[in-house]
C-alpha positions as MATLAB code, in Angstrom:
seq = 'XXXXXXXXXXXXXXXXXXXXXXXXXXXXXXXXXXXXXXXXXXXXXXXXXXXXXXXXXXXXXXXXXXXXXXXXXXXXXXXXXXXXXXXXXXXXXXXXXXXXXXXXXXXXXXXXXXXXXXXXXXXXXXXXXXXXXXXXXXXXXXXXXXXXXXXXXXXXXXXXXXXXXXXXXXXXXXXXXXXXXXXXXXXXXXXXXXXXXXXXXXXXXXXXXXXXXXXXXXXXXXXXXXXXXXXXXXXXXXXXXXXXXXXXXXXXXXXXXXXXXXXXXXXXXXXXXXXXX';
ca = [
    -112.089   51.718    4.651;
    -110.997   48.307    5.637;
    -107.450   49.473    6.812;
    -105.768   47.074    4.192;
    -101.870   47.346    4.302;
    -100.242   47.505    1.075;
     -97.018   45.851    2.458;
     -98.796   43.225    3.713;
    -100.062   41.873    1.039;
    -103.572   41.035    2.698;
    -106.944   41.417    2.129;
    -109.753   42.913    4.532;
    -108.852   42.492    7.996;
    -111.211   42.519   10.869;
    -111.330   45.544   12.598;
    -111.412   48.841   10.380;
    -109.651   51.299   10.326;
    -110.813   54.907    8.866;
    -108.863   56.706    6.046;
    -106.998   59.619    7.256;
    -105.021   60.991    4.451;
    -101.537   60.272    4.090;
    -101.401   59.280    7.806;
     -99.287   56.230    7.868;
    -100.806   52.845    8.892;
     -98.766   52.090   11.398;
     -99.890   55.658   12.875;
    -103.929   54.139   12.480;
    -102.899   51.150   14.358;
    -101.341   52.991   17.582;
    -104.467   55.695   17.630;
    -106.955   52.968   17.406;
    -104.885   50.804   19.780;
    -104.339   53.733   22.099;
    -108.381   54.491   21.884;
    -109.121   50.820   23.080;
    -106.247   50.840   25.570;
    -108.530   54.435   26.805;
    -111.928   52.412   26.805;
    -109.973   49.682   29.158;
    -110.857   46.990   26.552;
    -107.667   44.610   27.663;
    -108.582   44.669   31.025;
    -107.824   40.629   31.096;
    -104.893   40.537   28.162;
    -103.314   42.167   25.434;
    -102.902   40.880   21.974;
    -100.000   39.655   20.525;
     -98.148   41.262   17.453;
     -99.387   37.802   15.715;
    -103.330   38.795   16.933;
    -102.760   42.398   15.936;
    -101.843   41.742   12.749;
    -104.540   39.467   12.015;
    -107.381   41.913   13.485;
    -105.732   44.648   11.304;
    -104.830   42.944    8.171;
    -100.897   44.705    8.589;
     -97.590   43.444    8.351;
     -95.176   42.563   11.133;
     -93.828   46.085   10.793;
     -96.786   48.259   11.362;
     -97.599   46.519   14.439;
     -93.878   47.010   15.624;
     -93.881   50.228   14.905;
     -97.170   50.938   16.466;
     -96.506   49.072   19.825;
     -92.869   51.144   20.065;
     -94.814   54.411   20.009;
     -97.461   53.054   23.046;
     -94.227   51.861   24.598;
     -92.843   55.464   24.345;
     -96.352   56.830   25.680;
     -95.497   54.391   28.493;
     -99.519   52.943   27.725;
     -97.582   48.987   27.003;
     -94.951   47.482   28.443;
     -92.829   44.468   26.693;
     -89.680   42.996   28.090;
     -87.681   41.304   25.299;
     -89.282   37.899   24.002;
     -92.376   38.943   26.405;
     -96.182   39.817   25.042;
     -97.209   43.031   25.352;
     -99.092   44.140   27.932;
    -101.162   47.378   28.924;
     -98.730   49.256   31.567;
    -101.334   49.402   34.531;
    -100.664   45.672   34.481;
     -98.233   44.856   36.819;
     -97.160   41.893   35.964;
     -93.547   40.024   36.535;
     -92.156   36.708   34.613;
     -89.407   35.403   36.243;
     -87.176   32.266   34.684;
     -87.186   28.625   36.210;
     -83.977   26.952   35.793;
     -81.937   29.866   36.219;
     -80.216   32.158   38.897;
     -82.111   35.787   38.738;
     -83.134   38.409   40.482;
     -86.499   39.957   41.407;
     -84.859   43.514   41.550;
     -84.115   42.674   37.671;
     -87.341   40.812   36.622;
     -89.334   43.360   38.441;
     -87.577   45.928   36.046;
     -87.427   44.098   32.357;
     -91.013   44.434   33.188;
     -90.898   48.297   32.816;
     -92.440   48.760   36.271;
     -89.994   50.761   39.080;
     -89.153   48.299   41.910;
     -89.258   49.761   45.126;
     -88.772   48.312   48.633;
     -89.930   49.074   52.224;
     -86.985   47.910   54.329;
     -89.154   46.302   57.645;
     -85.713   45.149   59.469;
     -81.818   44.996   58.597;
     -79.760   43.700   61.529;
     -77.317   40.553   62.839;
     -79.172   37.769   64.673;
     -79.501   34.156   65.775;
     -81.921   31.615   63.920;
     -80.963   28.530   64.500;
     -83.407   26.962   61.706;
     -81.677   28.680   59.347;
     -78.244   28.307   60.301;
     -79.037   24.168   59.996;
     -80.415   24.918   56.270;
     -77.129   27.177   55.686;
     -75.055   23.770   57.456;
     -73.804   25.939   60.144;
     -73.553   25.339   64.177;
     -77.124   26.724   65.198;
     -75.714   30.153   66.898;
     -73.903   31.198   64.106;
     -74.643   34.922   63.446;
     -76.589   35.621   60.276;
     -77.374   39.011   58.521;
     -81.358   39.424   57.907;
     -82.806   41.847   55.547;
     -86.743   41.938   55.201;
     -88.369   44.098   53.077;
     -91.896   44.486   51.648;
     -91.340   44.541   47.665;
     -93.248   47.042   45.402;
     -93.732   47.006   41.564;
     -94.931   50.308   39.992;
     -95.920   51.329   43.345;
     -97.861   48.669   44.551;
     -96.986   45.400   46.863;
     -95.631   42.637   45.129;
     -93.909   40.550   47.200;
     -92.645   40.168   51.212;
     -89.201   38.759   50.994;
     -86.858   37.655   53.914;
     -82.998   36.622   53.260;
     -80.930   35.579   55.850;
     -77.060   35.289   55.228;
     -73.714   34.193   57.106;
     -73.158   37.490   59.136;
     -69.356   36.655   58.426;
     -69.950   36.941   54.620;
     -72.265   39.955   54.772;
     -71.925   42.002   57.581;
     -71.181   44.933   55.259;
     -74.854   44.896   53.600;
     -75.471   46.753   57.211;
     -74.588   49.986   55.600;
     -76.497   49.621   52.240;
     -79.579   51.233   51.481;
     -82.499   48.563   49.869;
     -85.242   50.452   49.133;
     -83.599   50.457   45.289;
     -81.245   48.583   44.890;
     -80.670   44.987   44.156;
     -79.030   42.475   47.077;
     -77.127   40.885   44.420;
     -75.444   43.676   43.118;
     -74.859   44.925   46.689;
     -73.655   41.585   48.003;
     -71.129   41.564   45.163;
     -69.738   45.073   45.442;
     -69.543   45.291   49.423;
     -68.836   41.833   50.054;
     -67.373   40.290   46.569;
     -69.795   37.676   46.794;
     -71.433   36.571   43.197;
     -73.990   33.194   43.528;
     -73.287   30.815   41.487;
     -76.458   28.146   42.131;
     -78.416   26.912   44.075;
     -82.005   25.395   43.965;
     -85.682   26.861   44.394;
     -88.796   25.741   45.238;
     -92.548   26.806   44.197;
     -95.869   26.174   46.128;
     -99.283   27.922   45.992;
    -100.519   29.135   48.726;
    -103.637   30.915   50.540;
    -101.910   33.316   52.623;
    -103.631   34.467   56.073;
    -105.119   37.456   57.336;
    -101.706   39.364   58.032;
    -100.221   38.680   54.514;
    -103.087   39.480   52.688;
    -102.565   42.774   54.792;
     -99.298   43.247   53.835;
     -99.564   42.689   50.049;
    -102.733   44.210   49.879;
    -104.068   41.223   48.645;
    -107.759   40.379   47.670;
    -109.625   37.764   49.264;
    -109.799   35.211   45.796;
    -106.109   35.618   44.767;
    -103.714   32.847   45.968;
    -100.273   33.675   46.347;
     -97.110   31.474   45.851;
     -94.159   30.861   48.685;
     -91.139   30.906   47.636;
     -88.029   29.079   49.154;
     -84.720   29.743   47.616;
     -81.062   28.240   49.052;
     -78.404   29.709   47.035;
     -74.940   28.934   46.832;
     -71.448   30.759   45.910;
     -68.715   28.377   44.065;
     -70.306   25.360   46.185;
     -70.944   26.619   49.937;
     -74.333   27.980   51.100;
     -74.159   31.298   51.392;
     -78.423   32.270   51.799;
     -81.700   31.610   52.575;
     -83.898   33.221   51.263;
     -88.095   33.005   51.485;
     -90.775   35.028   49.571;
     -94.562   35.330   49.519;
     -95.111   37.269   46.211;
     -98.486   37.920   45.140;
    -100.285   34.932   42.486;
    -101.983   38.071   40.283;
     -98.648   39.700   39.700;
     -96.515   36.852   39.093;
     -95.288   33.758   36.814;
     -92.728   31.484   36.133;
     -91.629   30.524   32.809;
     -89.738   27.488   31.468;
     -87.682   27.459   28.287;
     -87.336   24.183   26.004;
     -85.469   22.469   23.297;
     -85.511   19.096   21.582;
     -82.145   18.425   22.158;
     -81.581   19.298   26.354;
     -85.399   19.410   27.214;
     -85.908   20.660   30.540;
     -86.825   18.576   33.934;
     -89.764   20.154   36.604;
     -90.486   17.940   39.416;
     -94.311   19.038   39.377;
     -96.722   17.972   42.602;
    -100.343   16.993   41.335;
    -102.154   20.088   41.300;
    -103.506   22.038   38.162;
    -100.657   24.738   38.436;
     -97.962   24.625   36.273;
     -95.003   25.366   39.060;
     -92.647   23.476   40.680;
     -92.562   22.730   43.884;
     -92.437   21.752   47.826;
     -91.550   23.500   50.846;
     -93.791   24.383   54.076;
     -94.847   27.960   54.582;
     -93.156   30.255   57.537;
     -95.714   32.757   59.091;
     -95.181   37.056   58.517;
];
């Protein structure tokens, strides 16, 4: 049986499937996918809906239909516009070019976000306060935490912000639960911009500690300044793990987009230097 789909319209596809009756082909498609997913056979990617419908000779549909019942098995994960991927993968996109939030990325990914709170408190940091254009004593809320997708580190991610704007975060609980969301309800604080900035690093001894990191995976530091309706509001800095992690760009004809890429082979913006754990 070649597994032909009548629907479809195609001939003999490359990877057969066996008769089984009445079952439905869309049900062939998620018990052989499901088998392979078993034997750990997309250990370094998953195919598309376009790849799976060429390797099974089946319409758009089936393989929809198929990956929605792996996704309900909670075997795949797919955020929307995103190729599917087996679930053990942990794996987060996040968007150049636009204001978002890990707590959310972390999430369309269908993995739990989680976060060890290290330290919550008011202090002094006079760096920061320059980069925020305040005096350098001004008192500045500072929330570290040690990021986890589906359980396992992703990310360690310090924010600093004006202790005047966010002294109320003192009382909110981060281990799930997104600073945004918090710093708007408690605070009625909503960003509105800022900028970013991208570099790949080799982290040291402690960080690979912390993120549980092996020793031939990079990592990339992130360096974020955002702003609310013009003014500074936070700092922000994040070592998130270079296995676990992209950034994606978005494109037209008409607008284009602009990255100021350095000349290395990664495809990131980026500058900044690198603050120690």
């Amino acid at each position: 049986m070649t597994g032909t789909d009548s629907e479809h319209g195609s001939t003999a596809p490359t990877r057969a499937l066996a008769a089984r009756g009445k079952t439905p082909m869309w049900q062939r498609v998620r018990d052989d996918l499901r088998m392979r997913l078993e034997h750990g056979e997309f250990t370094d990617s998953f195919p598309g809906e376009h790849e799976l419908r060429t390797q099974y000779g089946v319409s758009r549909h089936t393989v929809r239909e198929a990956l929605r019942e792996l996704r309900q098995e909670g075997l795949v994960t797919a955020a929307r516009g995103q190729q599917p991927r087996p679930a053990g993968e942990a794996f987060v996109e996040q968007p150049l070019g636009a204001l978002y939030s890990l707590f959310a990325s972390v999430e369309a990914a269908g993995l739990e976000q989680r976060s060890v709170v290290r330290s919550l408190d008011v202090r002094a940091d006079a760096h920061v306060a320059v980069r925020l254009g305040m005096e350098e004593s001004t008192p500045l809320l500072y929330l570290e935490r040690l990021r986890l997708a589906g359980g396992e580190p992703l990310a360690h991610d310090r924010v600093w912000l004006l202790a005047a704007d966010a002294r109320p975060l003192l009382d909110a609980d981060f281990s799930h639960t997104a600073l945004y969301d918090e710093l708007a309800r408690r605070c009625g604080i909503r960003l509105t911009g800022g900028h970013e900035r991208i570099q790949a690093v080799v982290p040291t001894a402690a960080e690979r500690r912390l993120l549980d990191l092996p020793q031939d995976v990079a990592a990339f530091s992130i360096e974020r300044l955002g702003r609310a309706s013009g003014r500074a509001v936070e700092w922000r800095t994040t070592l998130i793990r270079g296995d676990r992690f992209s950034a994606t760009a978005q494109f037209d004809a008409r607008s284009g987009y602009r990255l100021d890429l350095a000349p290395t082979p990664i495809r990131l913006e980026h500058w900044t230097t690198r603050e120690p754990v």
